[in-house]
Every structure is written in C-alpha cells, then in structure tokens.
N, C-alpha and C positions, 0 to 999 in steps of 0.2 A: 633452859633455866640452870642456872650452876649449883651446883650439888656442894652443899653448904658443909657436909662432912668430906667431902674430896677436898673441897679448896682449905678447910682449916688442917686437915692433914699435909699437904701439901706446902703450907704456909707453916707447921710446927716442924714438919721434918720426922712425923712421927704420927699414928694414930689417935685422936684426939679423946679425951676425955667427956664423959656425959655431960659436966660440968664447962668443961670449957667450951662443948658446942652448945650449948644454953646461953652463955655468954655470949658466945658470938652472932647468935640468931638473932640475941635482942640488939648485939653491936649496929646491926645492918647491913652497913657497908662493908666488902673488904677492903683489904689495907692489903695493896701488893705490895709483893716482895721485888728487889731490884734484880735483875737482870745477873749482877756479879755477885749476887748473895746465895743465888740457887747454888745448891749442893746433888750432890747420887741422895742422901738422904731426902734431901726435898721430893727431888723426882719418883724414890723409889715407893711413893704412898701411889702413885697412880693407876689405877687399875688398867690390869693386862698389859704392866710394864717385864720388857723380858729383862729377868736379872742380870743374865749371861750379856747382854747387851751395855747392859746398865755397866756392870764394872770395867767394861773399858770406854765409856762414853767419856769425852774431853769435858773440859769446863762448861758449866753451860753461860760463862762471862764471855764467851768468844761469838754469843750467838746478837743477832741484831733487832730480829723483828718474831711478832710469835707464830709468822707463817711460816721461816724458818726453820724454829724450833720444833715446829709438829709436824718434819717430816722426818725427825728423829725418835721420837720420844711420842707413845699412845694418847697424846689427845689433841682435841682440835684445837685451832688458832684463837676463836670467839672465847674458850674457855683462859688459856693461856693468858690473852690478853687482860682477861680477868682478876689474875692472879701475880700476873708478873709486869714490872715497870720495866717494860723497854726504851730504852733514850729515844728522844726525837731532835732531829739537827733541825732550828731555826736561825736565819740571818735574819738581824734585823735591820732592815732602810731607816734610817732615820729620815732621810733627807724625804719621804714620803710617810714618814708615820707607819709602816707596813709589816707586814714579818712576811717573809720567803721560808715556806719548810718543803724540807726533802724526807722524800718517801726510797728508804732500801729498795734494789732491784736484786731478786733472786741469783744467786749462783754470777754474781761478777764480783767481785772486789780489788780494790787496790791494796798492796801490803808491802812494808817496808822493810826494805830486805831481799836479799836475795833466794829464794825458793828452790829445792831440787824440783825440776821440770816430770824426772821419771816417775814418782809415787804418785801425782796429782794428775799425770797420764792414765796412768789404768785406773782412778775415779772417772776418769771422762773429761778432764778439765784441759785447758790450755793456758799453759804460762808465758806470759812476754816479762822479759828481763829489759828493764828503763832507767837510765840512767838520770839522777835528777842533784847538778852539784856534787858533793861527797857522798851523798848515798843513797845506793841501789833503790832502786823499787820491780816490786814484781807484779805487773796485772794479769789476775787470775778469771777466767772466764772459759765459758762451758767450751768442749771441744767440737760441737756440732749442735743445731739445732734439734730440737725435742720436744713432741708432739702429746706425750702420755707419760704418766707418772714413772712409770719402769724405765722409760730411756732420759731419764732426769742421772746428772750425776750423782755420785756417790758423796753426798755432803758430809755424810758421818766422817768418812775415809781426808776431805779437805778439813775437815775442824784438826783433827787430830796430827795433823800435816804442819797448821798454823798456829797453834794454840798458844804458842810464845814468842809470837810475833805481831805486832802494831799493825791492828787492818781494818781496814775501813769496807764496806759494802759499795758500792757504787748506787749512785743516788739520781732520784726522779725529781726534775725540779716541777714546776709550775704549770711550766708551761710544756712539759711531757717529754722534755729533754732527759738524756740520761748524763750525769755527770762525773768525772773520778777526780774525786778528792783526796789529797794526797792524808795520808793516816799523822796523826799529831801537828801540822803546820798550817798556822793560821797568819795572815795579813792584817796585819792592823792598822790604820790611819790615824796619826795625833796632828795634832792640830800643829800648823806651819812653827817654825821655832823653838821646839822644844828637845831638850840638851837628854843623853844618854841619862843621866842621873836624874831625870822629873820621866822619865817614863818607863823606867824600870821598878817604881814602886806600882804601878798599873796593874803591869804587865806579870810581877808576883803573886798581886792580888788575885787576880786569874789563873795564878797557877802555869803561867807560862815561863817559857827561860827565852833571853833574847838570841837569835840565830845572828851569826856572825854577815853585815850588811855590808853595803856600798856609802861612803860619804853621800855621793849623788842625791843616794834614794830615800836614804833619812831627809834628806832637807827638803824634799817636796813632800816629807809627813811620814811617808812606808817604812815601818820597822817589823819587818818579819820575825814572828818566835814560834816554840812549839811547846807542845803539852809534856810537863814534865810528868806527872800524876796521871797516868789515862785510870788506872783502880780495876787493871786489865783488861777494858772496853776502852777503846781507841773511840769509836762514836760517842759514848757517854763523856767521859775529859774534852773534847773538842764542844761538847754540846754545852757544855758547864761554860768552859771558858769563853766561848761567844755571850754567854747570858750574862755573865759578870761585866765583859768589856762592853756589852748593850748600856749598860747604866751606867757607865762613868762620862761626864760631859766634854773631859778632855780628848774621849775617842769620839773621829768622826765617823769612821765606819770599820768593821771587821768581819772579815771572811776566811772561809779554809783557801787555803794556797789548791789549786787543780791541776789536773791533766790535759793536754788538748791533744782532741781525736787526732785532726789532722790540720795541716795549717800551709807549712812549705815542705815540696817534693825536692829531693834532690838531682833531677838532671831534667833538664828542657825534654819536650815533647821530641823534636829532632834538633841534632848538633851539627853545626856546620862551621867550620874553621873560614878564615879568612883565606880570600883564594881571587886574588886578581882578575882572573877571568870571568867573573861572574860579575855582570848587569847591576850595579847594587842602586840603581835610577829606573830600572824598569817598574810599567806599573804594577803588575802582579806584586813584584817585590817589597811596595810600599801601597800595597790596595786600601789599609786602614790609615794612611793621611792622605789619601784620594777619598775615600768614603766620608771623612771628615771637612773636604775642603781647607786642608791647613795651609796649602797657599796662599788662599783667600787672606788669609786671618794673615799671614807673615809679613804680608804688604804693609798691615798697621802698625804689629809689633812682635818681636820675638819674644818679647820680654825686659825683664827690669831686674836691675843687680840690687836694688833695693824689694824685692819679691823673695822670700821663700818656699822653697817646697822641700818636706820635710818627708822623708819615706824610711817611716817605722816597718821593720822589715828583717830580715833572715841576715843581714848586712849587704857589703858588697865588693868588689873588688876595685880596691881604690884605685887602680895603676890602670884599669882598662880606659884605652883612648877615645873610648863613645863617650863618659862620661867624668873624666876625672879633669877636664879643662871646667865645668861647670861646679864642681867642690866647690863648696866653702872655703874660703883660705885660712879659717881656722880650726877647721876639722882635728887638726893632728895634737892640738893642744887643748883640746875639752875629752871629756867623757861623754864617748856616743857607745856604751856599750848597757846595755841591759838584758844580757841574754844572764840567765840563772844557771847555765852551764861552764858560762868560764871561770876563768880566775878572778878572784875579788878584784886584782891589780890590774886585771885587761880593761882598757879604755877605748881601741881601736872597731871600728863599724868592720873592720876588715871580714870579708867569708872567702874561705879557700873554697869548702865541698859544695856550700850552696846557694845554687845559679838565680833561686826567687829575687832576692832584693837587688841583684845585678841587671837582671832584666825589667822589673819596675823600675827603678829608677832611670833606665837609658828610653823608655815609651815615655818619661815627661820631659827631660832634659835633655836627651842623647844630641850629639854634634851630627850625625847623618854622614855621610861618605862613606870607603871601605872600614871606616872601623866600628861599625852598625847605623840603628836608625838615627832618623832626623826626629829630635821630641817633639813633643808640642811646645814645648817652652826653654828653648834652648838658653836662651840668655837671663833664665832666672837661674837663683841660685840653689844648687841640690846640698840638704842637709841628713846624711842620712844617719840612723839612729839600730843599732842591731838588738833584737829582741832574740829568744830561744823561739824555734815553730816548727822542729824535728815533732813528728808525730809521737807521741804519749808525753808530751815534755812538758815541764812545770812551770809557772811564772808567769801566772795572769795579773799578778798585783805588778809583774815588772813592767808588763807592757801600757801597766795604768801609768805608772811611773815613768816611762818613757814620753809619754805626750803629756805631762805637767811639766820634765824637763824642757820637751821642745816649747813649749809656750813660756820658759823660764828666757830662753835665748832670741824672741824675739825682739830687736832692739823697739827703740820708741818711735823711729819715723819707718818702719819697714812695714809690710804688709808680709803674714804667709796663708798656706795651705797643707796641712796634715793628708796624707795619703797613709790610708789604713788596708793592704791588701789580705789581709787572712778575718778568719771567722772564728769565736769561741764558743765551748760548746754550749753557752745558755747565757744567759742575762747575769754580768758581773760588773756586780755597785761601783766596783772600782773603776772599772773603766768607763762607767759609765760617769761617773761625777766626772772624771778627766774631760771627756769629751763635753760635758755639760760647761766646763771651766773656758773651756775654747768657744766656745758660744757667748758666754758674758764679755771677753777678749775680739770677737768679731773675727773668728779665724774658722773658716768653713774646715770643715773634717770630710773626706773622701773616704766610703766604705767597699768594697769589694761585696755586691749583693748574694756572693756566694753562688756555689758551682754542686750540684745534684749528682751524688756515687753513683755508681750505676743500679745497684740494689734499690736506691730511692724512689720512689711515685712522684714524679711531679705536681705540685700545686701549685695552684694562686696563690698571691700572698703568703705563704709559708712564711714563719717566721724564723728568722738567723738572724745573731750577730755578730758585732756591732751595728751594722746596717740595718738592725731593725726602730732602731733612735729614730727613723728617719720619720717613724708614721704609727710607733708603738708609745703609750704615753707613760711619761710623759714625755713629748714628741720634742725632741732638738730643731731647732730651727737652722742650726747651721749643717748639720750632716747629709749629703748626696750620697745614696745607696745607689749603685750603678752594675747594670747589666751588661750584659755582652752579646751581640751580633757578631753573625757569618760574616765572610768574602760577598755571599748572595743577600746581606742585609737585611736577613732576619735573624728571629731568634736564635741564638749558639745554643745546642742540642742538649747542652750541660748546665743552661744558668736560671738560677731563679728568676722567677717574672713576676707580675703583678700592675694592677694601676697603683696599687697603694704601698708593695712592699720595694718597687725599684722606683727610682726617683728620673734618670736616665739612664742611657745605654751608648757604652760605647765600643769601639772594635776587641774582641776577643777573641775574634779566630776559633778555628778545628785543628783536631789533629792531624799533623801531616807539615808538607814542608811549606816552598811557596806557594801565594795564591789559596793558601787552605790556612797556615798558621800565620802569629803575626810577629814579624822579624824584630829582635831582639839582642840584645848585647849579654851575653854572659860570662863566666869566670874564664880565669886565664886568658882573660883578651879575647875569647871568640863571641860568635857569633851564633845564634838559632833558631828555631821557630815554635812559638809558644804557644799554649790558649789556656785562656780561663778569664774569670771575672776580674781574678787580682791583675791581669793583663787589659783590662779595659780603665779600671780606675786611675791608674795613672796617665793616660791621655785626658779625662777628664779635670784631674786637679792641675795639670799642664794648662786646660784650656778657663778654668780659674786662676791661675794664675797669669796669664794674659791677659783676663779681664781684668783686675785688680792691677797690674802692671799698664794697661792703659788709663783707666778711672782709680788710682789710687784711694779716692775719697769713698767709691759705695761702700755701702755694711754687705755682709757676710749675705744678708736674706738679700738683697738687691741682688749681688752676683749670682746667686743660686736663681732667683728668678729670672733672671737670663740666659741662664743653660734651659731652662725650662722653657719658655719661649721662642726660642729660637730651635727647639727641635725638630729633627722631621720624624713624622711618626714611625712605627713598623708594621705594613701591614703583615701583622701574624695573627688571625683569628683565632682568640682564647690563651694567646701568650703574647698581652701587653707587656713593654716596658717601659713603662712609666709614660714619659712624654716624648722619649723617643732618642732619635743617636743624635748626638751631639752634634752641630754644624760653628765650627772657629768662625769664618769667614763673617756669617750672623750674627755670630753674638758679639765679636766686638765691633759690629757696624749698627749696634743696637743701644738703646738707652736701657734703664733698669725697668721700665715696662715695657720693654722687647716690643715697643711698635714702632719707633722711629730713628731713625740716623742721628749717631751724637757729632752734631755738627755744633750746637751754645755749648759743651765742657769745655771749659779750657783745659789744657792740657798739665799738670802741673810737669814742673821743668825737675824737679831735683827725683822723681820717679821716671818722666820718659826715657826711652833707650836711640840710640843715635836713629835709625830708621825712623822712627816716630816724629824727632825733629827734623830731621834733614827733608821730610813728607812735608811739614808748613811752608807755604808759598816764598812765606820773606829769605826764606836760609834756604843754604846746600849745605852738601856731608859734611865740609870743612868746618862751617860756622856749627854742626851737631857733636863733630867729635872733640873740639877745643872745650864747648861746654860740658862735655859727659865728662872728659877730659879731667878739669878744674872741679866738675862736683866730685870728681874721687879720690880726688888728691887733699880737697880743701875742704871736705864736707858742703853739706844743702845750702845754697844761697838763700839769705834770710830776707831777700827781696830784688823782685826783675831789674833793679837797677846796678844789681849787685856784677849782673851778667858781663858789664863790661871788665871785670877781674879776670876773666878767660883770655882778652886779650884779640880776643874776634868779633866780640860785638860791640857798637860805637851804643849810644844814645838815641841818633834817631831811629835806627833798627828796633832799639828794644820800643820805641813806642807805637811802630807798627806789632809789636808781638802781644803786646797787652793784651787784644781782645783776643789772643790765641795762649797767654801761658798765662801758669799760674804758679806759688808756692806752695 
C-alpha cells in the first residue's frame, strides 16, 4: 500500500505538512511526478536513502523505467511507479487501427555519440562504437551475462558516464523481440506529393527538425527528422513526437529510425578466385541447379527482358562477368542507392567490401561458365537497389523506401519480382506497407525465412522478419518466405522451418566449399561458396520469374500457387519447410493449379524469349530471333499481324501461330 506521507514528500521535495497530507488524503489519487522533474530533493524524502550516495547520484531525467531507478535509489519499482511518470514509446498503425508499445530492456541502450569505452568497462558494460551517416552512435550493453543482483552492472557508474548524452534504452517489442532505436530519429511517412514547405509545419508541430534527405526518398513519402526538444529524456521527446504525428491525417505512418542486429556479413563462407582448371560444369559444383532441375525448366525458358528481378540488398559489383551482362541498361542513370551510410550524392548499387548482394543477385540471374553460376533466370533483367545491412546500422525506413522505389520503375507492360534477402529485427510499418504496396501492384516479394545464431533454440514457426508477412496477419498474399536445404536435401542446420512460417525452400547449402556450399559470384570478380537462407531466395524469385516470363498474364497468388504445387516435399520429421524445394522444370510445365500441362496458353509474343519461340512447331531460331529482334528495337507489337514488320514472318505463318501466340 503506498505510504501517503513518503509519496507527498517525495512529490513536494520536502516533508509534508499535517495540512497538506490532509489534503491529500482526501485528494486520492496521486499526481505523479515526470521522470525529468525528479530532483536529489525529491529523492532525498525517501527513507534509508544514503546521503553520501545521494550527492553524487546523476539526473534522475536520464533514468527510463521505475525498475531501473530502484536499483539506484531505496525503494521499490511498484512504489516508484506510483509516483513517478515514466514515458512509454507507442507506434501507432494506423493502417490496422493498433498501437505497438515497447517495453525498456534493462542494462542495453543505444546512445548517440561517441562513448569512452574504458570507464563503462570497469561498470561491467560493453561498448560498440556504430557508425550511422554523420554521426556516431555508441551500443552500450552489459559485458557478460548475469545471474544475481551483485553481478548486474554498475548502473549508477553508466548514468553518470551518459548523463549528457541522447540515449535511448533498447526496447521489447510485441512480440518479445528486442529492438535498438536509434535515440532522437524518427521516420515519418506523408502522403505521396507533398513539397518541403507543407511538411515542415508538421514536422515543427512535433517538435522535430527535418534531417538532411535523398530527393529519391522524399518522393515515395520518407522524410526523416529528429527530436529537437528531448527536455533531457531522449525516450520521452521521441514518445511526444510520435503522439503528435499519430493525429495529423497528412501523416501516413511514423516510426523511430533502428539498428539492425545483423543482416549482411562481409566475406563468403569460403573464397575462391577464378582458376581455369577447375570443373565449373561438374555436378558437385552446381548440385543446387541439379536439385532444382533447372534444366528442365531452360528447355522452356530462360527468361524474359521484359521480367524484372530486383535485389534490395548490400549492393554489388557492377563489373563482375556473372552478372553485369543481365544489368539493366539503365542502371547507371537512376538512383539505386539507399544505403543511409553513403553520401547524399551516391546514386551507384556499386559494393567494393560486401560480397551479400553480389552473390544474390548472380543465384538469380548469373551467366554460368568460369565467371560463376548459371541463375535461374538468366535472361531476366537484374535491377539491383543498395540498402545499408553492416550489422548495428541504421535505415529501416530506407530499405521501405527502397522497394516503393523499385515498384516506382516498373514500366507498364513489364512484369517483376522483389527479392528481399535479410531479416529485421521485428515488425516494421514501413516496410511492411511497402511490401503491402507490391501486392496491390501484383508483384510477388521474395523473403529470406531467416538463418538461427548459434546461441538460438530452434523452433517452429518462429517468427522473423519480413518473412513473417507471409502467414502473420495481416497475412500478404504476394510474399514467399523461403527456406533453405542441404546438398543431402534436407533441412540446412541454420534455417528457420515451419508449415506455416516457410512458404518453400530452396538450395542454401552448408559451410564449406564444394558439394557443401552453394557456388556463387562475389566482389572483385571472383567466385565462392555460400550458405544461408538469403542464398536460397534468389533461386526462388529466379524461378518466379520464369514463371511470369512464360505466362506473363498470372497474378502474383497464381505464380506463388505454383511454386507451391509443384514442390517436392522434405522428408525432415519436425523440420518442415513449407511445401518443399522448389522444382523449375514443374512449375513452368504447370498451370496456376499446378495439376496440369499448359498446353491452351497461348504464349504472348512481346514477353517470350527466343527459346520459348523458336520451341512452337511453325518457327526456328531464325524466325524467334528477327521477332525478339524487332520487338526491342520497335517496342510490343500491337497485334500478331504486326509480325510481319520483323521481316521474317509472311501471313500465312502468322495464321498458323494464332492458336499458339498472343499480345
């Protein structure tokens, strides 16, 4: 029961009068005090507070939650709670009517700024120094696990360390995720079109100042700012200004800017340079387009220059010969850059140090011979898109902004495919409306179902995202959460499984070289051997976009319905993945209910690729490559009679092709 003369002491700053606890008895309720109001006077009413302690105790504005505070200061949490308003961080969803709150995690925090590492040493603590843009951040977290109150660190000794510096706690979302948010920097979404000068009265009103942006990423809505006012709680200013930007109808959504654990490593599991004398056709070497049957599948189609596949990702190395004949040919003249560490002025996907989005992108598209693998979809077109995913790095709202870009550049007769190979650390609005966006659009989104630390316990259905879209609601109809299998075809010893949280599975490989990992194109032109989940889902969006590149016309749920279909299961008892590893050769020998040969589609003529024609009975290659020919040159023919503009095909040809093409 709270002691109604501790807590008006406490609350005056001073021992209370017979009179004014008479008052207060009949008042009722207390009326806490805020968090940045407590003073030593406030504190020093507390019984069996030590004085000596007391006068060098830091702000009590620095502290977060009241089970923090009472392992400073004589009394307990329940009591504190009582007396004192400590901020609470709520996100609000609009687009679900919801609020998301996060709960402080003891002894972690993110802090801006750079930190001396040696005083918060001998508390116990450990410092990582993270670079985010122009400046520093420091994540501060205990230096060893701790079992009993005595081997807890020295919290007194980190207040006093931090106390004029911008710092946030590290936060428990929802779904029991822990999160680091970056201290003062919030993401904000306005609605498509609106000019510097209509969203900066908002963005004042909130108490925020606008952080210096990307033209890009303004225009698909993202105007990042930060707390100018925290009133020396970094939580409480960030908590204000979410609440204010919740009400305004011109914001679609707002969040604090984050950390991500871990996303892209920088070097392949093993490297291996190009070397003539190596087999690059044996089957060890390419066991994951053997376990896929991608021959099968080639027979029909390699693909289609009118197909996208888009791989938001760590960038890549433009110049390397696995993949830079399948580029965009106008890669060099847009803005594929959304990493939140470069220069405002970088536009280029280019990565020198890391090898992630070089080797995804060459497992969908890759040319195959000594200059790495053969993709699954060679002759679609690779757009890739560089996002920041060095481990502690910031820019979750960039990487939402990066796939509202690619859904900006698909033209109006193209079909694509998002390939997403990293994981964030919990469920973020933003990228989640993004990916919602590409579902309204018919553009299936590829997730990487996530890969188990070694510290991890393995479970079912665990939940990770973005891959968790796939079967978390509200559930995306367009998102493949994809697993990864061994060499020996079952489960890869690292990847998350589930019936409901992996949607399929495809080659991921083990550590190790050939025959264990799965071969791979990386920086500086070479070559290596990889594994992970991010290394399955680009054969996957490869082998969607084959599908799409054969039947140009399904939706997004139809092509996904036939990866599903057409899978062969894993016998792994208690580690399903989903409906199983992928089979090309099936799925485009399949209709969108994966039971029968599409033998009635006609084929449309301004999406096939020469193999695809040059297969119909009436033509050879000559009469396939005049027509690919003339559609690249002249744009999509507005009708089969058009065909004779190519110059190879007469009239009565085209009226045998009738029941076999289409526009």
């Amino acid at each position: 029961m709270l002691d109604r003369r501790i807590a008006l002491g406490f609350l005056l700053g001073r021992p209370p009068s017979q009179g004014e606890l008479s008052d207060f008895a009949v008042a009722g309720d207390v009326k806490r005090l805020p968090i940045e109001q407590v003073a030593i006077t406030n504190l020093s009413q507390l019984p069996g507070i030590d004085q000596a302690q007391l006068a060098s105790f830091p702000a009590a504005r620095s502290f977060f939650s009241a089970a923090e505070l009472s392992r400073v200061v004589p009394a307990g949490a329940d009591f504190l709670n009582q007396v004192i308003d400590f901020p609470r961080l709520i996100v609000v969803d609009k687009t679900r009517e919801a609020e998301l709150a996060f709960q402080p995690v003891a002894d972690t925090y993110v802090i801006e700024g750079a930190i001396e590492s040696a005083v918060l040493e001998t508390a116990g603590y450990r410092v990582t120094a993270k670079g985010s843009g122009n400046s520093p951040l420091s994540v501060v977290g205990p230096a060893a696990e701790f079992t009993t109150l005595e081997q807890m660190p020295n919290l007194h000794l980190l207040k006093h360390a931090t106390v004029n510096y911008p710092t946030l706690p590290a936060m428990r979302d929802v779904d029991g995720h822990v999160r680091y948010l970056v201290p003062n920097r919030i993401d904000v979404w306005f609605r498509r079109g609106m000019s510097q000068a209509q969203v900066l009265p908002t963005l004042q009103a909130a108490g925020l100042r606008l952080m210096p942006g990307r033209e890009v990423e303004r225009r698909v809505g993202l105007w990042r700012a930060e707390v100018i006012d925290h009133s020396g709680n970094a939580l409480r200013g960030m908590a204000n200004a979410l609440s204010i930007l919740a009400s305004r109808e011109e914001v679609l959504l707002a969040e604090p800017d984050e950390l991500g654990e871990r996303d892209f490593t920088p070097n392949p599991v093993t490297t291996m340079r190009m070397n003539p004398g190596t087999d690059f056709t044996s089957a060890s070497q390419n066991w994951n387009n053997t376990a896929i049957k991608l021959d099968a599948g080639h027979v029909l189609t390699r693909g289609s220059a009118r197909v996208r596949i888009f791989v938001i990702d760590s960038g890549i190395d433009t110049d390397h010969p696995n993949i830079a004949p399948s580029l965009w040919v106008q890669w060099g003249s847009n803005d594929l850059n959304f990493s939140i560490d470069d220069a405002l002025d970088a536009t280029s996907p280019e990565a020198e140090a890391m090898f992630h989005g070089t080797a995804v992108a060459s497992l969908a598209t890759g040319q195959g011979g000594v200059s790495g693998p053969l993709g699954v979809a060679p002759d679609c077109v690779l757009v890739p898109i560089k996002i920041a995913g060095a481990p502690m790095s910031a820019g979750y709202g960039m990487r939402a902004a990066a796939i509202h870009h690619a859904l900006d550049l698909i033209g109006p007769q193209e079909r694509a495919v998002i390939n997403l190979s990293w994981r964030t650390a919990g469920l973020h609005l933003g990228i989640r409306d993004a990916i919602q966006r590409a579902e309204t659009l018919n553009v299936p989104v590829v997730v990487a179902a996530g890969n188990y630390a070694a510290w991890q316990v393995p479970t079912a259905n665990d939940i990770n995202y973005p891959a968790a879209h796939a079967y978390i609601e509200p559930v995306l109809s367009n998102v493949v959460s994809v697993g990864a299998v061994n060499a020996e075809l079952g489960r890869a010893s690292y990847s998350y499984f589930g019936d409901q949280s992996v949607t399929v599975a495809g080659p991921g490989g083990e550590s190790g070289g050939v025959g264990n990992g799965v071969w791979a194109a990386i920086t500086e032109g070479g070559t290596g051997y990889v594994a992970g989940t991010s290394f399955a889902a680009p054969q996957v969006a490869g082998l969607l976009a084959l599908i799409l590149s054969h039947q140009p016309g399904l939706s997004s749920t139809d092509a996904i319905t036939i990866l599903e279909n057409t899978a062969n299961a894993i016998a792994a008892a208690g580690f399903a993945l989903g409906k199983g590893l992928i089979q090309v050769g099936a799925a485009l020998g399949a209709s969108s209910s994966g039971s029968s040969p599409v033998v009635s589609t006609p084929l449309n003529v301004n999406y096939a690729s020469i193999d695809q024609l040059a297969a119909l009975p009436p033509l050879c290659r000559w009469h396939a490559e005049g027509i690919v020919s003339y559609r690249e040159s002249h744009g999509p023919y507005p009708s089969l009679w058009h065909l004779v503009g190519c110059g190879r095909v007469g009239f009565p040809l085209i009226i045998k092709l009738q029941p076999l093409l289409t526009v």
